[in-house]
TINU-550999 format. One line per field, with one value per residue: residue number from 1; residue in one letter; x, y, z of N, C-alpha, C in turn. Coordinates in steps of 0.02 Angstrom, whole numbers, plus 50000, padded with zeros to 5 digits. Each point is the difference from the previous one (the first is absolute). Layout:
<vodos>
n NUM / ...
res a / ...
n_c1 X / ...
n_c2 Y / ...
n_c3 Z / ...
ca_c1 X / ...
ca_c2 Y / ...
ca_c3 Z / ...
c_c1 X / ...
c_c2 Y / ...
c_c3 Z / ...
</vodos>
This chain:
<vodos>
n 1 / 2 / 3 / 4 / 5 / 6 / 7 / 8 / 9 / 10 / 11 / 12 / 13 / 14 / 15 / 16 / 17 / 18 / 19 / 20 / 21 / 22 / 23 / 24 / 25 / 26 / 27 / 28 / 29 / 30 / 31 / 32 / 33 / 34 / 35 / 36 / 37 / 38 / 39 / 40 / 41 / 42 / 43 / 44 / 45 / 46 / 47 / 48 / 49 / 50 / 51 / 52 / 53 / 54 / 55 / 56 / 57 / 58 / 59 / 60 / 61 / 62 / 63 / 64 / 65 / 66 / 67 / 68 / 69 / 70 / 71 / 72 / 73 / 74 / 75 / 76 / 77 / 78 / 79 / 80 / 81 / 82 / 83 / 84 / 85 / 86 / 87 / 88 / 89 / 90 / 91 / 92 / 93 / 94 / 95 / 96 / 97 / 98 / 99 / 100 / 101 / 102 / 103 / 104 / 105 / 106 / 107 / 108 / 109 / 110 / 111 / 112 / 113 / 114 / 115 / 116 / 117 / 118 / 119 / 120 / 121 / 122 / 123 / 124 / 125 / 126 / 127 / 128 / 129 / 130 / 131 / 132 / 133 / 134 / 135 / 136 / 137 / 138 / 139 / 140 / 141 / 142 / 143 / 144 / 145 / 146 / 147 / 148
res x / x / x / x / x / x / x / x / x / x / x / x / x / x / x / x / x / x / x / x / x / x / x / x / x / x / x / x / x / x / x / x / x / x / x / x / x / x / x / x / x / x / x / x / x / x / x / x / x / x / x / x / x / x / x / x / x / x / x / x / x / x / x / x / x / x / x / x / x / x / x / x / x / x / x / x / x / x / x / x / x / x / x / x / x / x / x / x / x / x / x / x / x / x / x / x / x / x / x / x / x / x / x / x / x / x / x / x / x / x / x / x / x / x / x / x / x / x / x / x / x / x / x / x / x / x / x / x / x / x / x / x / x / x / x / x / x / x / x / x / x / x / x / x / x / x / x / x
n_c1 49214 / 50017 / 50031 / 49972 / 49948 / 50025 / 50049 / 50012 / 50046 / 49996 / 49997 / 49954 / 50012 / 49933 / 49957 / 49993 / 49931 / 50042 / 49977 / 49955 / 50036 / 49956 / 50008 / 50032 / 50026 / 49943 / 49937 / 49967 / 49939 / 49990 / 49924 / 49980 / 49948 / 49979 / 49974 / 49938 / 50018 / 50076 / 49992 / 50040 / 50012 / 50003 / 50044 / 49997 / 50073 / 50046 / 50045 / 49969 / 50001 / 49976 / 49996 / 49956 / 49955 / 50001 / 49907 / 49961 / 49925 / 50033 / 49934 / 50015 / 49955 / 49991 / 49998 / 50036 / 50041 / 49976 / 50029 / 49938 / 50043 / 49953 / 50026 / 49995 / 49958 / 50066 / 50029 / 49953 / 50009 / 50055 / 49991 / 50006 / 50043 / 50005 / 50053 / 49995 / 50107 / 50029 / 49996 / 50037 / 50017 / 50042 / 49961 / 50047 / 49953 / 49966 / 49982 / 50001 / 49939 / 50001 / 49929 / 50015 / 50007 / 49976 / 50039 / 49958 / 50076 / 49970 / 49994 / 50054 / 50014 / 50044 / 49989 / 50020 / 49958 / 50007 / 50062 / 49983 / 50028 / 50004 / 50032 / 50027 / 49961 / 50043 / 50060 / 49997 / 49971 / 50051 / 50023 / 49970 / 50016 / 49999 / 50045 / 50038 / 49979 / 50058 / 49972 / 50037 / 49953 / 49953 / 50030 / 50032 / 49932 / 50027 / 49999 / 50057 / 49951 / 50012 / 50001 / 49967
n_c2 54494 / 50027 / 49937 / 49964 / 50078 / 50035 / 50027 / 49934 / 49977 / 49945 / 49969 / 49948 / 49978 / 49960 / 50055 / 49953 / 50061 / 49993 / 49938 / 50024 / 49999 / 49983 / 49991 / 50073 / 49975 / 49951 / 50038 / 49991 / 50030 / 50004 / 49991 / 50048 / 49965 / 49966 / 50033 / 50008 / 49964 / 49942 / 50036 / 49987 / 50071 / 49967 / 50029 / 49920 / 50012 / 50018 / 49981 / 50002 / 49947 / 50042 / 49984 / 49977 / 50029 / 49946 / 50024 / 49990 / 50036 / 49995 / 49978 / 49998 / 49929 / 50019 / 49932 / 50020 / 49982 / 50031 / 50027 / 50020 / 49990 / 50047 / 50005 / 50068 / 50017 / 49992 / 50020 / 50005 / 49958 / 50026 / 49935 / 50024 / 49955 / 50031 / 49996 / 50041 / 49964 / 50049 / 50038 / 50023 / 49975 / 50011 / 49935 / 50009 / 49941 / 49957 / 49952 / 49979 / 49998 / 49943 / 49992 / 50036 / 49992 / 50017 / 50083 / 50034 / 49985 / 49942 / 50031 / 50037 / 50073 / 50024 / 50037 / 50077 / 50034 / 50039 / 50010 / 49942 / 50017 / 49955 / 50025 / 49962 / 49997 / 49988 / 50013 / 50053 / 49998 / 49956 / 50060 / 50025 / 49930 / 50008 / 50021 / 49986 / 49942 / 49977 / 49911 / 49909 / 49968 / 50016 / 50036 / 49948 / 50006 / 50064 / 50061 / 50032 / 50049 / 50023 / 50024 / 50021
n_c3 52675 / 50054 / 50014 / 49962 / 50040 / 49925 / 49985 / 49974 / 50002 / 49983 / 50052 / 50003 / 49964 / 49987 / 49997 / 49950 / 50010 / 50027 / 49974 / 49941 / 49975 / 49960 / 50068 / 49993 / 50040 / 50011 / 50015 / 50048 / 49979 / 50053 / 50012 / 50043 / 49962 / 50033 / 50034 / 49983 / 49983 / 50027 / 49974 / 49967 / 49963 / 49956 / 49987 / 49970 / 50012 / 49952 / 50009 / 49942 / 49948 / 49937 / 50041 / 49962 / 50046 / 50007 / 49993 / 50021 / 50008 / 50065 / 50020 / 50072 / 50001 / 50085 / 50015 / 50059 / 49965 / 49948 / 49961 / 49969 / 49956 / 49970 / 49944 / 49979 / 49983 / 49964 / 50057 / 50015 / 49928 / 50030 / 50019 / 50029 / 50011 / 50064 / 50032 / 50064 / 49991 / 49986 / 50059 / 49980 / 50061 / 49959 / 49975 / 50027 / 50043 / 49938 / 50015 / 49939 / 50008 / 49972 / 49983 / 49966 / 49904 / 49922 / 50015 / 50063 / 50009 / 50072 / 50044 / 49998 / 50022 / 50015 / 50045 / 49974 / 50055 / 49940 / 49984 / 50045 / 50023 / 49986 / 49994 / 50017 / 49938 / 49938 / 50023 / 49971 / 49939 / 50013 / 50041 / 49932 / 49977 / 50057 / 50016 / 49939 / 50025 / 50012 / 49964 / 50035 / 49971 / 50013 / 50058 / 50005 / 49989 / 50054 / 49959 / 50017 / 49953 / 49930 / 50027 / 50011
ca_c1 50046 / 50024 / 50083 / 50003 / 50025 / 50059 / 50044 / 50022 / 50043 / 50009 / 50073 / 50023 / 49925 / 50010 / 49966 / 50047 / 49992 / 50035 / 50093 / 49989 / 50039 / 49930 / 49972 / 50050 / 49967 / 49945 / 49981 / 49920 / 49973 / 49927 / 49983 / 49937 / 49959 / 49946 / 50026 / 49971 / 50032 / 50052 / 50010 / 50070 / 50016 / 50099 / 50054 / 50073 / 50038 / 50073 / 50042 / 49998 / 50071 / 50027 / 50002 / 49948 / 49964 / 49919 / 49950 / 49934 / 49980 / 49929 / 49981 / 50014 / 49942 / 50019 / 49925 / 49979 / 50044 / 50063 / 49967 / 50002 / 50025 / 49986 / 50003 / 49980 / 50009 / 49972 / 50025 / 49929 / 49984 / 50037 / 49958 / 50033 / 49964 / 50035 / 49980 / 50061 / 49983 / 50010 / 50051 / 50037 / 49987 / 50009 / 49954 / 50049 / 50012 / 49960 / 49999 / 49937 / 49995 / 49969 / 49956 / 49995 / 49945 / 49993 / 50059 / 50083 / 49995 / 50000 / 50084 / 50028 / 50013 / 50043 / 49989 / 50036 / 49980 / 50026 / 50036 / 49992 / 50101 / 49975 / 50040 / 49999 / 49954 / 50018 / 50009 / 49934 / 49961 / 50023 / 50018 / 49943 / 49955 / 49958 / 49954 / 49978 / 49957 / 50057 / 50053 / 50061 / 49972 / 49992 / 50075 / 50058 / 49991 / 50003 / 50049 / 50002 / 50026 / 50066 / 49954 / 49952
ca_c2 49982 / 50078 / 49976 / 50001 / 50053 / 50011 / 49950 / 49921 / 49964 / 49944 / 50001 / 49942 / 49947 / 49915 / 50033 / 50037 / 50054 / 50065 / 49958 / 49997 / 50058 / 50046 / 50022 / 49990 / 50066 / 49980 / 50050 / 50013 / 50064 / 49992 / 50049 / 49975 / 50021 / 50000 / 49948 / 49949 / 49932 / 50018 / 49997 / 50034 / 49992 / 49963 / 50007 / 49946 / 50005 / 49975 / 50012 / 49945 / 49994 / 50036 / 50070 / 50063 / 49986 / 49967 / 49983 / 49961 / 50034 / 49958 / 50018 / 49951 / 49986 / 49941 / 49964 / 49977 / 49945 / 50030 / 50055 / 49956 / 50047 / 50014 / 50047 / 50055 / 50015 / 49923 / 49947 / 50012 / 49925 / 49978 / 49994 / 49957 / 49986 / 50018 / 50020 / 50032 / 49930 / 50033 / 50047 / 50040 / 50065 / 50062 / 50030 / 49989 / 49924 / 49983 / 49949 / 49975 / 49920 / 50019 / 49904 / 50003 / 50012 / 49959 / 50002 / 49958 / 49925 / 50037 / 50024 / 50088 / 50051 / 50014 / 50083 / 50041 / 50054 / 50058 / 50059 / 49968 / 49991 / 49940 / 49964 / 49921 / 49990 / 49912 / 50006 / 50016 / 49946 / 49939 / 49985 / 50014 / 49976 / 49959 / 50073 / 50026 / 49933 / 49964 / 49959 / 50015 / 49970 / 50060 / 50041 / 49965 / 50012 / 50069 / 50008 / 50067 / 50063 / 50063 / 50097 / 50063
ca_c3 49948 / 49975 / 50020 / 49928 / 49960 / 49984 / 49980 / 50031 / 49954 / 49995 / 50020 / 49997 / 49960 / 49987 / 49935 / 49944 / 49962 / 50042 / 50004 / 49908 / 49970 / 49983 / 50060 / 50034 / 50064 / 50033 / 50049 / 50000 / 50053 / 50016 / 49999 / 50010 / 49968 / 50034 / 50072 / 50011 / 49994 / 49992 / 49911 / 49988 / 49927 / 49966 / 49928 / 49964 / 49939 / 49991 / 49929 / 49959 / 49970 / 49983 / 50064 / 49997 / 50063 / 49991 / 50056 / 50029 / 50058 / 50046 / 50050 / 50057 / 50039 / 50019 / 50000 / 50069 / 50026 / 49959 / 49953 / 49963 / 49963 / 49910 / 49959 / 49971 / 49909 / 49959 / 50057 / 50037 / 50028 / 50030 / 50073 / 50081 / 50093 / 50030 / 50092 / 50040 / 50049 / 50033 / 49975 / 50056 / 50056 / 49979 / 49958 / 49918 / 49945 / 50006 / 49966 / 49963 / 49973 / 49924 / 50005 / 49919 / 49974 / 49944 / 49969 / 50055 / 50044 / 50045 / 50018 / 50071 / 49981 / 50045 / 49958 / 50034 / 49992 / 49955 / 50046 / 50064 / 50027 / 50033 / 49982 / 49969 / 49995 / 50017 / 50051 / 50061 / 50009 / 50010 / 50070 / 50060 / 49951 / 50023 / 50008 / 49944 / 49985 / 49969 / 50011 / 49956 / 49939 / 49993 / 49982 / 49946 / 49936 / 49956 / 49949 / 50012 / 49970 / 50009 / 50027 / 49956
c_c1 50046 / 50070 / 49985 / 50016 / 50055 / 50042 / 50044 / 50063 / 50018 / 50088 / 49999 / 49950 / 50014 / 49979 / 50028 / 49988 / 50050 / 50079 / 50052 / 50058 / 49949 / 49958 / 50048 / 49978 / 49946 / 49979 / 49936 / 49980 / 49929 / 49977 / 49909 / 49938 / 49948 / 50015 / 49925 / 49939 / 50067 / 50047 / 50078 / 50015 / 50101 / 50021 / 50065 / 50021 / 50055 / 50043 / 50007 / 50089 / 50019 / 49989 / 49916 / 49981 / 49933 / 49966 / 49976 / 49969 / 49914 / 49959 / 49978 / 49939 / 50003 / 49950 / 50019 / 50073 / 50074 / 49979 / 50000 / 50024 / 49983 / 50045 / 49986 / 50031 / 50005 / 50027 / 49936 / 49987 / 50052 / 50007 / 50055 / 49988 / 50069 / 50023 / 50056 / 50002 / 50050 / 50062 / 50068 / 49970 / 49996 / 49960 / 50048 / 50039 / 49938 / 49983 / 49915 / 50000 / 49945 / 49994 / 50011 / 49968 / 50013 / 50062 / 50059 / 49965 / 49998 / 50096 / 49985 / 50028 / 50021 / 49998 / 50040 / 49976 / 50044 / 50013 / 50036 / 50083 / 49994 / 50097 / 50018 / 49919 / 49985 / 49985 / 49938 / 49933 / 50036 / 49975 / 49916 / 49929 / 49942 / 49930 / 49952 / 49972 / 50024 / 50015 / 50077 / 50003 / 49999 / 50056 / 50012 / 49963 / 49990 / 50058 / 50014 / 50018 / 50053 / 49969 / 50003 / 50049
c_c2 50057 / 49966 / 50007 / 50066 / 50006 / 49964 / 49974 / 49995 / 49934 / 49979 / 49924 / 49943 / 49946 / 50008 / 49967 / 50034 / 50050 / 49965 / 50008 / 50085 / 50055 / 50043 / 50035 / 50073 / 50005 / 50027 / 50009 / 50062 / 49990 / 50086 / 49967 / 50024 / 50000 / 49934 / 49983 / 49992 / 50037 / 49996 / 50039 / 49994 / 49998 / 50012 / 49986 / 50068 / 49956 / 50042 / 49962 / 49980 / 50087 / 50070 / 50034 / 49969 / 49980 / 49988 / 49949 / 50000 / 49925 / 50026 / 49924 / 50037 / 49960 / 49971 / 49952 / 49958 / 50028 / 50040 / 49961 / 50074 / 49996 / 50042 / 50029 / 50013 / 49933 / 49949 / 50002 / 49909 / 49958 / 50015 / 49967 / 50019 / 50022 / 50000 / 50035 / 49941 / 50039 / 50079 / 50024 / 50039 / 50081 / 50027 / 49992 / 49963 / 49979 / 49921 / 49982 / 49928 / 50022 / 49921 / 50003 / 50002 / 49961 / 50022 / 49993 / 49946 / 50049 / 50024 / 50037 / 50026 / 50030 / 50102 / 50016 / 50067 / 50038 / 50055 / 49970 / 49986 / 49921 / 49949 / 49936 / 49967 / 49905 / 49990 / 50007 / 49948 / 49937 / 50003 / 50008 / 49962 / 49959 / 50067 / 50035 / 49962 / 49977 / 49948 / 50021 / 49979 / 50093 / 50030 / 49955 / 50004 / 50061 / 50000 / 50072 / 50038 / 50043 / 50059 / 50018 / 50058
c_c3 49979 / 49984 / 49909 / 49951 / 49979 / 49954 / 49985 / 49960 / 49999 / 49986 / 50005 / 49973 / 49981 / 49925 / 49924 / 49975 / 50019 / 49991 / 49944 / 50007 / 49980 / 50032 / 50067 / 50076 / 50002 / 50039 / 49996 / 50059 / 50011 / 50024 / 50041 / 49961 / 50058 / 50098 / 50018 / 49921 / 49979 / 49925 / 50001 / 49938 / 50012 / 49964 / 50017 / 49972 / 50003 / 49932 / 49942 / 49970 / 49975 / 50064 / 50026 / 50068 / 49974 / 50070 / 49978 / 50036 / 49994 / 50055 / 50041 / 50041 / 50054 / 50019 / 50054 / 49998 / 49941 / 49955 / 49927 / 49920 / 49936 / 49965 / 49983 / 49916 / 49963 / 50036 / 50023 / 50022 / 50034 / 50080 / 50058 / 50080 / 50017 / 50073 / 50015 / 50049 / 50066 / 50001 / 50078 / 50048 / 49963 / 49944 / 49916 / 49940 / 50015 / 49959 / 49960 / 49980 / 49927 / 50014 / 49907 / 49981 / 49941 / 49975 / 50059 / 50035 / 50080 / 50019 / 50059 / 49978 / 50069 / 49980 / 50064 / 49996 / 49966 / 50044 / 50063 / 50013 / 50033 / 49990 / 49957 / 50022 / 50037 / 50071 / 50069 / 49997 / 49975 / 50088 / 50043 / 49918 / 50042 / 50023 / 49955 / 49953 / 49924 / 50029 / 49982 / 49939 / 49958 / 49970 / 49965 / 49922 / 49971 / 49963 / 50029 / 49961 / 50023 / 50037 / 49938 / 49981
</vodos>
């Protein structure tokens, strides 16, 4: 699971946690806590309305078919399922599925390795969404963020 180290920027979502003005430059980092059993600690951030950079740090357990994701601190009871449905030859887009939870509905999340020169994002995964285990159902229901 090394394609996950690092981190992510969310460049395209079905999310409305990420759709809301409230939530702006979406970006998550993984990190490995442990590879057997395969555990990865997370920190959500974003930019809230008045500017400050807000976390949310989780740790992702995977349990044979997706990672299943807790919260940490008073997010601790907030729980979801997760999968990699797929990514670029290059390692520098990467697509998520989220099955949901009690506060999201399921969705995708479309990321862009941070730092990564990838050009027209759109673009690249419109031409290669099958690859990157995207219906066209799929694509047609992302929303594409501004960059970061």
């Amino acid at each position: 699971m090394s394609l996950l180290l690092g981190t992510w920027q969310v460049r395209a979502t079905n999310i409305p946690l990420w759709l809301s003005n409230e939530r702006v430059a979406p970006a998550i980092a993984f990190e490995l806590i442990s590879d057997a059993p395969l555990v990865l600690g997370d920190d959500v951030s974003w930019h809230s309305s008045d500017g400050r950079r807000e976390h949310q740090l989780g740790v992702d357990r995977w349990n044979g078919s997706d990672f299943a994701r807790r919260g940490l601190g008073r997010r601790r009871l907030r729980r979801s399922q997760w999968s990699v449905v797929g990514s670029s030859a290059d390692r520098d887009i990467l697509v998520l599925r989220l099955t949901g939870s009690r506060s999201t509905p399921p969705g995708l999340d479309v990321f862009v390795r941070a730092g990564a020169e990838i050009g027209d994002a759109r673009t690249l995964v419109a031409h290669s969404a099958t690859a990157l285990g995207l219906s066209a159902e799929d694509f047609a229901s992302l929303t594409w963020l501004d960059r970061p």
